[in-house]
N, C-alpha and C positions, 0 to 999 in steps of 0.2 A: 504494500500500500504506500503512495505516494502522495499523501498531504497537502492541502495549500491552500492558498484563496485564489492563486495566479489570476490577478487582477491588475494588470493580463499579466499572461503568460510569456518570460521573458526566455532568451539564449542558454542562460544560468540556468532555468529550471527544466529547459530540453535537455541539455546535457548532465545532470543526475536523473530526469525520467529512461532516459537512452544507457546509462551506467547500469541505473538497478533492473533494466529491462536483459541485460547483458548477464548479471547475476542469479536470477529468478527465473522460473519458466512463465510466471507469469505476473502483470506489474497490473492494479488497478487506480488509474492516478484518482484520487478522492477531491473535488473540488467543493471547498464549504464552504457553506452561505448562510445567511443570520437575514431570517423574517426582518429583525428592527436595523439591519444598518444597508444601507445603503451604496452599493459597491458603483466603479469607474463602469466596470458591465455586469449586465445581470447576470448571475448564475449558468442559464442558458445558454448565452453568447463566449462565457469563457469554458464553457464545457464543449460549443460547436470550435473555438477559437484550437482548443490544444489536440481536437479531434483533427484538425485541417493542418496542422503542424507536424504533428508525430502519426506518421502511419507504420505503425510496428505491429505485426501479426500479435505479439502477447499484451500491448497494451491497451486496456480499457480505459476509458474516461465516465467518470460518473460524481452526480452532485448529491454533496450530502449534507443535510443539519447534524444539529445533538453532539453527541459524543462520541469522538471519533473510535475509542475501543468499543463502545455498539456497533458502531459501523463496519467494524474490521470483524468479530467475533459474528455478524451477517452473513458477512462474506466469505469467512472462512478463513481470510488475512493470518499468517504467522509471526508477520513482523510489519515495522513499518522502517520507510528508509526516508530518510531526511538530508535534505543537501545544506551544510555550515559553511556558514561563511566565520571567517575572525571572531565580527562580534557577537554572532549566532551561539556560540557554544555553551555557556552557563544557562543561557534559558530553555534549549533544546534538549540539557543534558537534568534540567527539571522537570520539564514535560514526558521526557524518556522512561524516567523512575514515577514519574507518575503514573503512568500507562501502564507500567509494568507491577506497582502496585494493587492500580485498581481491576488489573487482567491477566496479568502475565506476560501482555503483550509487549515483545523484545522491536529495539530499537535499533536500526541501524543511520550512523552519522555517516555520509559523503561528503570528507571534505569538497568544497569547486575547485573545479577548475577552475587557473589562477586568472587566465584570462576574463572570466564571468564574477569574480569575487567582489567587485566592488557594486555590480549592476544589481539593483533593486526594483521590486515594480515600482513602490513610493519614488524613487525617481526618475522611472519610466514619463508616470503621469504627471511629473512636477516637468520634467521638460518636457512634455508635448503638450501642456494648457499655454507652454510660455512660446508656443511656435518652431520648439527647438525640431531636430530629426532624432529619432531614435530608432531609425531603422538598423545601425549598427546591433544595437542591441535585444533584438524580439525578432521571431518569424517572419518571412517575407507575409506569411497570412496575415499577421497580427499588423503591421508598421502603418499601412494605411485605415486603418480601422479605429486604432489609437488616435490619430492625425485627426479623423472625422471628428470621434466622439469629443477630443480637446475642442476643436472649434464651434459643437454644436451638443453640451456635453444633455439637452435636452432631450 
C-alpha cells in the first residue's frame, strides 16, 4: 500500500510508486480524502490523474477515507511503503509505530531519490497559483492540469 493525498501527484511520488511496484507483486496506491477539507483536486481527479501516469500491470489506484490500517487490513495490505524525504522521517517513523500498534501493520520507508527530495506537492501548487512551470517536476499528464486548475482554481 502506497499512501498519500498526491495532490497532485508529483515525479517524487512516481518514483517510490515505481520502487515499491518493483518490490511487491502487487502495489495499491491509496489516495485519501477528508469529507471537510478541501483538496487542489478532488479525490477523483487525483485518482484519474496517477491512473494516466503510472501504467504498471500491478499497480492499482484507489480513494480512500478513515483509517488507513482499515483500509489496508480490507484489502489484505501487509505493509505499507512510504517515500522520506530528510525532513519526513520523525513523523513517518510515528505514524509507522503507530500502525503497527494499532494492526500490526509493518512499514516500509523509501528513502527519494535524491533528484525528487526536495519536490513537494505544497510546492507544486505554490508555484503554479504564482504562474511559475512545474512541468519539470509532475507527469507530463498532470503539468497542464495543474496550470488550469492555478489559473481557474474554481
Amino acid at each position: 500500500m502506497c499512501p498519500g493525498s498526491f495532490d497532485p501527484v508529483t515525479l517524487g511520488h512516481l518514483d517510490v510508486i515505481i520502487r515499491a511496484a518493483g518490490l511487491f507483486d502487487e502495489v495499491i496506491v491509496a489516495v485519501g480524502h477528508s469529507a471537510t477539507k478541501a483538496g487542489f483536486f478532488p479525490v477523483e481527479e487525483r485518482v484519474e490523474l496517477i491512473r494516466a501516469s503510472c501504467d504498471r500491470p500491478n499497480v492499482q489506484v484507489e480513494a480512500f477515507s478513515g483509517l488507513l490500517v482499515d483500509f489496508c487490513a480490507a484489502r489484505d495490505a501487509g505493509a505499507v511503503v512510504k517515500g522520506v524525504r530528510s525532513g519526513d522521517l520523525d513523523y513517518e517513523l510515528q505514524m509507522a509505530q503507530m500502525n503497527r500498534r494499532l494492526s500490526g501493520l509493518e512499514t516500509v520507508l523509501l528513502p527519494t531519490a535524491p533528484e525528487w527530495g526536495f519536490v513537494s506537492s505544497t510546492l507544486i501548487r505554490q508555484i503554479a497559483s504564482m504562474g511559475g512551470d512545474v512541468s519539470p517536476f509532475v507527469p507530463d499528464a498532470v503539468a497542464d492540469r495543474v496550470a488550469d486548475r492555478a489559473r481557474d482554481p474554481g
